[in-house]
N, C-alpha and C positions, 0 to 999 in steps of 0.2 A: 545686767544692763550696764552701760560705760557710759557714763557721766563725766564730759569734762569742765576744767574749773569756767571756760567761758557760758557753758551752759548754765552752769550755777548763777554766776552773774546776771546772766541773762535773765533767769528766772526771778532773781531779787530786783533788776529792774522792773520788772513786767507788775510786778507785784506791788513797787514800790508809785509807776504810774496807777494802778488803779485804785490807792490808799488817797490819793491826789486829786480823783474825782469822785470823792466820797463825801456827804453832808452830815449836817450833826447827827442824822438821825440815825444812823449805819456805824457810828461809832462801834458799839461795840463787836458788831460783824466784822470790822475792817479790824480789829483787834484781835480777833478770833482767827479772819486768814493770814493776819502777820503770824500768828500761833503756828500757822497750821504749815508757812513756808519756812520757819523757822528751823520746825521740825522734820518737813522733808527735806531741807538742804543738808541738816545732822545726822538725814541718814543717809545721803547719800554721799558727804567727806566720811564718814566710818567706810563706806564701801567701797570707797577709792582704796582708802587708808588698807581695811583689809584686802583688797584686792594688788596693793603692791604699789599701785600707780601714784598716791603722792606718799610723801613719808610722815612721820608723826607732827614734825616740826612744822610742815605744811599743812597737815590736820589743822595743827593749834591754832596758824593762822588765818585759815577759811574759820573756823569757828568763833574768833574774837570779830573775826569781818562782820562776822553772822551778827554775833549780840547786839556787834554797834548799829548795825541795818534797823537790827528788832526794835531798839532804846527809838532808833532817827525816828520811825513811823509811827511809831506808838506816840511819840510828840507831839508830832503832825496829825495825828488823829485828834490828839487831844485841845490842839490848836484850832482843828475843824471845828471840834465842837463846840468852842468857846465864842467862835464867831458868830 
């Protein structure tokens, strides 16, 4: 499967709206699917990465994109539930 890098984005958007309509109580669900797009988005720069289409250096930066996305939501979760 080919995955490109606006799909990725796109997916962390998507994810990132529904972290946004999330209430205190769903915390740690919303928590779990930041986990869970985290980790599909890491596997699919590895499989870019192995498949030729971006290069390592590009790997590295979808992947730092990634953590700061993870750190952003997981705030924002945590923001939710303080409200």
């Amino acid at each position: 499967m080919k995955f490109t890098k606006a799909t990725i984005i796109a997916s962390a958007a998507a994810m990132s709206l529904g972290l946004a309509a999330c209430d205190s109580a769903a915390e740690n669900e919303a928590e779990e699917n930041i986990e869970e797009m985290e980790d599909a988005r890491d596997n699919q720069v590895d499989a870019m990465e192995e498949a030729g289409e971006i290069t390592e250096d590009q790997a590295d930066a979808i992947d730092d994109q990634t953590d700061a996305m993870e750190e952003s939501m997981e705030e924002q979760a945590d923001e939710i539930d303080e409200m």
